[in-house]
N, C-alpha and C positions, 0 to 999 in steps of 0.2 A: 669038746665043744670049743669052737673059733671065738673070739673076741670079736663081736661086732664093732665095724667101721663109725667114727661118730658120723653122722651126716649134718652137710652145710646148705645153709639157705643161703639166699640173694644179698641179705644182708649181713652175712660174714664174708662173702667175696667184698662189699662196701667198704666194712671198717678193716678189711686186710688193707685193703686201696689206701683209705687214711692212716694207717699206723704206717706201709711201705714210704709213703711222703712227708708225712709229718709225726713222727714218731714220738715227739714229744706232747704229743695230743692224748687227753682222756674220752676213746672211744667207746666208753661202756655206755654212756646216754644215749650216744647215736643208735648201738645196738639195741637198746629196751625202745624206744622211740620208732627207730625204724621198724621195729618189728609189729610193734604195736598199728602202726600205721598201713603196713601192708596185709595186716592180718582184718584190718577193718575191712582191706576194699576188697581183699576176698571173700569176707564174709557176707560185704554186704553182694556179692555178684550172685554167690547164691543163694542169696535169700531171695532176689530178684528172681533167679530163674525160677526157684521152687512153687513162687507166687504169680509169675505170669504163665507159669504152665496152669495154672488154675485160673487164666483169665483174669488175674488181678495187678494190679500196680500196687509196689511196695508203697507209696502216700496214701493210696486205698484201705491197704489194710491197716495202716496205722490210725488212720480215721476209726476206722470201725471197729478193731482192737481197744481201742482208746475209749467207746463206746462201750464195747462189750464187759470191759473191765471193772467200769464204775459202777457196774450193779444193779440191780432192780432199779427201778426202770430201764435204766439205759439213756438216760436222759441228762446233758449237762449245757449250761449255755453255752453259744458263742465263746464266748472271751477264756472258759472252762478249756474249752475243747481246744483254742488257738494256743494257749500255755501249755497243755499238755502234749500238744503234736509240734510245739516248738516252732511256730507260723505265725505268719503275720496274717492278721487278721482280711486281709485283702486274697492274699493266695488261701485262706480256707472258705472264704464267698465261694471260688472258684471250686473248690474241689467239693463243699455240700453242695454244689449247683449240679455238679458231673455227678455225687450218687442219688442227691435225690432224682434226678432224671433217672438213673436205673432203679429206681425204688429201694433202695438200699437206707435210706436214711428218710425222716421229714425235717419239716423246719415247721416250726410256731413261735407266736408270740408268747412271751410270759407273760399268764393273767395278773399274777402278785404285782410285775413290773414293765408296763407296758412297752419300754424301750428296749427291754432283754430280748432275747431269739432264743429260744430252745433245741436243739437237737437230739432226735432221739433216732434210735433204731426203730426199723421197719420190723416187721416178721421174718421177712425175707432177707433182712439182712443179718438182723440176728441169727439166725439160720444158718446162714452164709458162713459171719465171723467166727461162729461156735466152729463149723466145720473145717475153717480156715484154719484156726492156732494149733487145731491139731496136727494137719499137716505141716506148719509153720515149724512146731515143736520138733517134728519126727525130723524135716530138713536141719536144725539143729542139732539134733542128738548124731546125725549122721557126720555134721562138722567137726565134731567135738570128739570123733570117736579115737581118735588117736592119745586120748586122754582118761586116766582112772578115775571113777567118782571122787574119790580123794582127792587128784589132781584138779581136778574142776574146783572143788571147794578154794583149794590153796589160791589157785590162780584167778577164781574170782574174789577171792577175801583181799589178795595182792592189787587188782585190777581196781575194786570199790577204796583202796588207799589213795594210788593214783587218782581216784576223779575227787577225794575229799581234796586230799593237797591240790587240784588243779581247779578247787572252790564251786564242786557240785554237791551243793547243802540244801537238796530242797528240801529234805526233813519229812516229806509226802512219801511213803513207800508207793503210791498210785504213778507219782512223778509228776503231778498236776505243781 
């Protein structure tokens, strides 16, 4: 049996570049950093393509996720829903204006409070987002496959350290 080759990504060609010039530099940041960072935008491309091969925009289904997640009903205000999809309340006008027009979502008034907006899921969007995380999920499981359920655990137990130290405490497991 051969000793497998270690293999190099993009960013060990990087920090060989900075250790060959500045050798007196600690490139280990840059490598967790960099890596972390390029691992985003790939993730996030395929998440993209998985969700517009279903006709959806990745803010679509975060909307409706976001929806589907909060439970019986499916219903959260305005200001609920702009915190948890992480928007300013202006660009999520826009984006319940884009699904309530495909029936995907309504808007109402709060009777308790008559300045609140409600949003809830449609039928059909319920529907929709149930059908969606599925596939959303299997696109995920498919990224990740280079890795042991173990390895998963570690690397997201490592990953949720990173975002406390970088002062992600909402304390919400919903994320609201």
């Amino acid at each position: 049996m051969t000793e497998q080759q270690p293999q190099h990504d993009g960013v060990d060609r990087i920090t060989a570049q900075w250790r060959a010039v500045r050798p007196d530099l600690d490139t280990s940041p840059m490598a967790v950093i960099g890596r972390i960072s390029r691992a985003s935008r790939l993730l996030e491309r395929g998440i993209k393509e998985n969700l517009t091969a279903h006709g959806i925009e990745p803010w679509e289904f975060d909307v409706l996720a976001t929806l589907l997640r909060s439970g019986a009903p499916h219903v959260l205000t305005a200001g609920e829903l702009s915190s948890a999809a992480m928007v300013s309340s202006a660009a999520l006008t826009n984006r319940i204006d884009h699904l309530e027009q495909k029936g995907l979502v309504e808007r109402a008034v709060d009777p308790a409070h008559r300045r609140r907006v409600l949003i809830s899921l449609t039928d059909t969007g319920r529907e929709l987002a149930n059908r969606l995380v599925e596939h959303h999920l299997t696109g995920e499981e498919h990224q990740l496959a280079g890795l042991t359920a173990d390895e998963r655990d570690q690397l997201a137990g490592l990953l949720r350290r990173v975002l406390l130290t970088l002062g992600d405490h909402t304390g919400d497991p919903a994320g609201r």
